[in-house]
C-alpha positions in Angstrom: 82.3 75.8 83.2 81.6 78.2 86.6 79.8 81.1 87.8 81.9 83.0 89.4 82.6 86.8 88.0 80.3 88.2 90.4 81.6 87.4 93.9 84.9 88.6 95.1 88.5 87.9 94.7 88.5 86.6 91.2 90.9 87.9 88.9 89.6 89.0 85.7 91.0 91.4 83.9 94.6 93.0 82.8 94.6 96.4 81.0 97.7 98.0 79.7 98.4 101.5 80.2 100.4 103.0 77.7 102.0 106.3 76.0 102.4 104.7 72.7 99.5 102.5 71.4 101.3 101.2 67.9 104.4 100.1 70.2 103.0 98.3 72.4 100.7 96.2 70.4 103.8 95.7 67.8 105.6 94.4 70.7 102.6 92.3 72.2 100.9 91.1 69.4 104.6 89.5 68.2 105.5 88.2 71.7 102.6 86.1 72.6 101.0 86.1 68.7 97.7 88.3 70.7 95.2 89.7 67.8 93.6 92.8 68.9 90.1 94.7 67.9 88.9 98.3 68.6 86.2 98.8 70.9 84.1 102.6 70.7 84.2 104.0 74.1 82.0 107.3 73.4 83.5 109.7 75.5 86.5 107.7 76.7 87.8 107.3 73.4 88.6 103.9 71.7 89.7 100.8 73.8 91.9 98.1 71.9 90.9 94.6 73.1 93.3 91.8 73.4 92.9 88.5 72.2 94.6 84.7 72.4 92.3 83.0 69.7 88.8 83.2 70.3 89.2 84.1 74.1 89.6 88.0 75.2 92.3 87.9 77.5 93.2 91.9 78.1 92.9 95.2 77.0 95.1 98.7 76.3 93.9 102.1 77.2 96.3 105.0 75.9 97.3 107.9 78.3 99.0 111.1 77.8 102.7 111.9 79.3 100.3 114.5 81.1 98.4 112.1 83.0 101.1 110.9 85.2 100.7 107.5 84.4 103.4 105.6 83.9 103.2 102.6 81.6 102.3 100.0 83.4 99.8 96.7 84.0 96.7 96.9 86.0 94.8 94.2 87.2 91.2 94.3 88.1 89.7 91.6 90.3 86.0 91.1 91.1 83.8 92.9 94.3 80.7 92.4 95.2 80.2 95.5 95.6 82.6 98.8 94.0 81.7 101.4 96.1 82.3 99.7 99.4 85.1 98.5 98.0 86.4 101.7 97.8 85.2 102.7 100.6 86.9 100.0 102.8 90.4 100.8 101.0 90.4 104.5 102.5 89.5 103.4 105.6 92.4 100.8 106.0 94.8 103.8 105.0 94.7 103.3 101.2 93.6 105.8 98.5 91.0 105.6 95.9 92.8 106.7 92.3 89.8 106.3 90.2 86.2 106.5 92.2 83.9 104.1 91.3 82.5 104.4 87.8 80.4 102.5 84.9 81.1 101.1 82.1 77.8 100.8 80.1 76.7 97.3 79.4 80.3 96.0 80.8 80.3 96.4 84.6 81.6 98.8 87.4 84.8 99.7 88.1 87.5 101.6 90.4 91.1 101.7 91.1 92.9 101.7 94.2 96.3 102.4 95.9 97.4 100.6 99.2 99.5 101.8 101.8 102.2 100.7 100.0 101.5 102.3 96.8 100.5 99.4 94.5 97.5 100.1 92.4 94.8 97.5 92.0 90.9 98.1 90.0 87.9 96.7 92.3 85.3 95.4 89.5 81.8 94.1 88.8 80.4 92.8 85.7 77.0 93.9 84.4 76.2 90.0 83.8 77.9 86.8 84.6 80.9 85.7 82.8 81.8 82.0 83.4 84.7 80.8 85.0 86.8 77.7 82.7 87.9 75.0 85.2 91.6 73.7 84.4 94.7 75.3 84.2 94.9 78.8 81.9 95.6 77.9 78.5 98.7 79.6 76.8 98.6 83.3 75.7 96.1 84.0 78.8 97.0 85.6 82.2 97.4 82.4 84.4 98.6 84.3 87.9 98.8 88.1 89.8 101.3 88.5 92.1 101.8 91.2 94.3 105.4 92.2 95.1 105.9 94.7 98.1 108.2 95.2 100.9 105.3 94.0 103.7 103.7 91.2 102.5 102.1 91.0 106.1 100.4 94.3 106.0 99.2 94.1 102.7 97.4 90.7 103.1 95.9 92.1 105.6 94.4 95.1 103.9 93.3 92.8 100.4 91.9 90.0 102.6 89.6 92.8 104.2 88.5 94.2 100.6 88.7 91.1 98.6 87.6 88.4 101.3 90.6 86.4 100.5 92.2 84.0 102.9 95.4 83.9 103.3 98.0 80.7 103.0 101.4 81.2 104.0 103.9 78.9 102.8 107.8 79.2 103.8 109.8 79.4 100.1 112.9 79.1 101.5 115.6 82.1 100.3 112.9 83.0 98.9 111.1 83.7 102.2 107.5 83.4 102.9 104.4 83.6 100.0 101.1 85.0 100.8 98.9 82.8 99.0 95.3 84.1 98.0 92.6 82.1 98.2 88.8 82.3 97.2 87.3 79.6 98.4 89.7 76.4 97.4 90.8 78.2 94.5 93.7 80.2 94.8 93.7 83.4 93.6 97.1 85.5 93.3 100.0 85.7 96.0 101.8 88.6 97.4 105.5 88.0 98.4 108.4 90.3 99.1 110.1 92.0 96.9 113.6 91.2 96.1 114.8 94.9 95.1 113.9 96.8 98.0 114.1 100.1 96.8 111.4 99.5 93.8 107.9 100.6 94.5 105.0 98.1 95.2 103.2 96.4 92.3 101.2 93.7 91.0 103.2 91.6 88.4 100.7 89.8 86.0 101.8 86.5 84.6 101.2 85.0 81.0 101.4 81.4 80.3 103.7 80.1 77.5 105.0 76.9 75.9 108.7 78.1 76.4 109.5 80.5 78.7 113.5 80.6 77.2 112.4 81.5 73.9 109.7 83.9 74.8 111.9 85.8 77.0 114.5 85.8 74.1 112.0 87.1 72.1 111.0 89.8 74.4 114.4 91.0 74.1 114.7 91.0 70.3 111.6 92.9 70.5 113.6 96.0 72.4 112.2 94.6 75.6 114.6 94.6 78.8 115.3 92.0 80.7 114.1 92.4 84.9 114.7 88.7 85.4 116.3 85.8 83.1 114.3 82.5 82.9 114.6 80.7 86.1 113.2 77.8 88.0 110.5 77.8 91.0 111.4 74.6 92.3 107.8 72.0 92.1 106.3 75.0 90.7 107.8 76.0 87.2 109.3 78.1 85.5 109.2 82.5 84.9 111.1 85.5 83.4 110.3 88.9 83.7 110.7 91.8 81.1 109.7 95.3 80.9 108.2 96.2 77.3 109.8 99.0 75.4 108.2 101.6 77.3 108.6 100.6 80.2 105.6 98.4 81.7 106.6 95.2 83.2 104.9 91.6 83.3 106.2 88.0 83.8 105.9 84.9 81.6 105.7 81.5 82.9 105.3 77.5 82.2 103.8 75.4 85.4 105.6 72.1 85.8 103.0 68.9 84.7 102.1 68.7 88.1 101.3 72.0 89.6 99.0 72.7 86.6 97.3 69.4 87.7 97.1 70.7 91.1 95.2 74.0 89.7 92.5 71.7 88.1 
């Protein structure tokens, strides 16, 4: 095991946001076999923790139709600090959706917009939470992905808040990927997006053992399809789906030798 929760660019978190708590979890909890417990909240109400085994892996919060939020995923990745963080994103043109704010005994948190829309949650534990070496196990987020239509501009504006450096590599058709890195690690990527015309987001990927039969799954669960199983050439292999109310993530299964390669 690492240290590494409390410096910058790690990943760390994924919260659903939904209208419909006893949906989603029926949907979840039967696509990827997640448990979940209740967490008390005081004031914010109840929080429903998501588990693969032993291991927390995510959380739901429930909003109201009022609160503009559309179901969705958010993923939080780590700052050193929350407030600068913030601070930084409205000063390279983004906004600041939720100012900074505590969490007692859990950490510090915000979320933020870029110019491009996508929404993102600048965090900071309370205390250390170690970092497993190896490739994610199955049932856990093993990659973040941001899909916009200027990959440029918006490497530019993370690597300034996060600290990430950037690798480009040329996909082919697919065109170039933005490749996150903290340290040798890498991080997430940010690529661009192959409909045009949908907004900005960050797509959050779960590892399975069969990406075929997961997506079919998905689908028998009154999930929609975004995108049918397909290969990443040396990479592996991904669908994506869009839960029954509408929030979308990816699954995917790393060829033998890119999970070697993440190690």
């Amino acid at each position: 095991m690492t240290k590494g929760a409390n410096t910058s660019g790690r990943f760390i978190w994924h919260e659903l946001q939904t209208t419909n708590l006893k949906a989603s979890l029926t949907f979840y909890t039967e696509l990827f076999g997640w448990k979940t417990s209740e967490m008390d909240m005081g004031p914010g109400g109840k929080y429903t923790m998501l588990k693969a085994g032993d291991r927390d892996v995510g959380g739901v919060m429930v909003h109201g139709s009022d609160k503009g939020v559309p179901p969705s995923w958010l993923a939080y990745c780590t700052v050193l600090d929350v407030d600068a963080a913030s601070k930084k994103a409205l000063a390279l043109g983004g906004q600041v959706m939720q100012p900074p704010t505590d969490i007692p005994s859990v950490g510090r948190f915000a979320v933020i917009v870029d110019p491009q829309g996508a929404a993102l949650g600048p965090f900071k534990s309370a205390e250390e939470r170690p970092e497993a070496d190896g490739y994610p196990p199955v049932g856990t987020f093993c990659w973040t992905e941001l899909l916009c239509n200027d990959p440029e501009a918006a490497s530019a504006f993370y690597a300034e808040i996060f600290g990430w450096k950037i690798d480009k590599r040329d996909m082919g058709p697919m065109g170039t990927y933005f490749g996150l890195l903290r340290g040798d690690k890498q991080a997430g990527g940010i690529m661009k997006s192959q409909m045009p015309d949908a907004p900005a987001s960050w797509l959050c990927y779960v590892a399975v053992d069969d990406v075929d039969a997961t997506a079919k799954r998905a689908v028998g669960l009154k999930g929609k399809t975004i995108v049918p199983p397909k290969d990443i050439p040396g990479i592996g292999r991904f669908a994506v789906h869009a839960d029954p109310q509408g929030a979308v993530s990816a699954i995917f299964k790393a060829d033998a030798a890119y999970q070697a390669s993440r190690k």
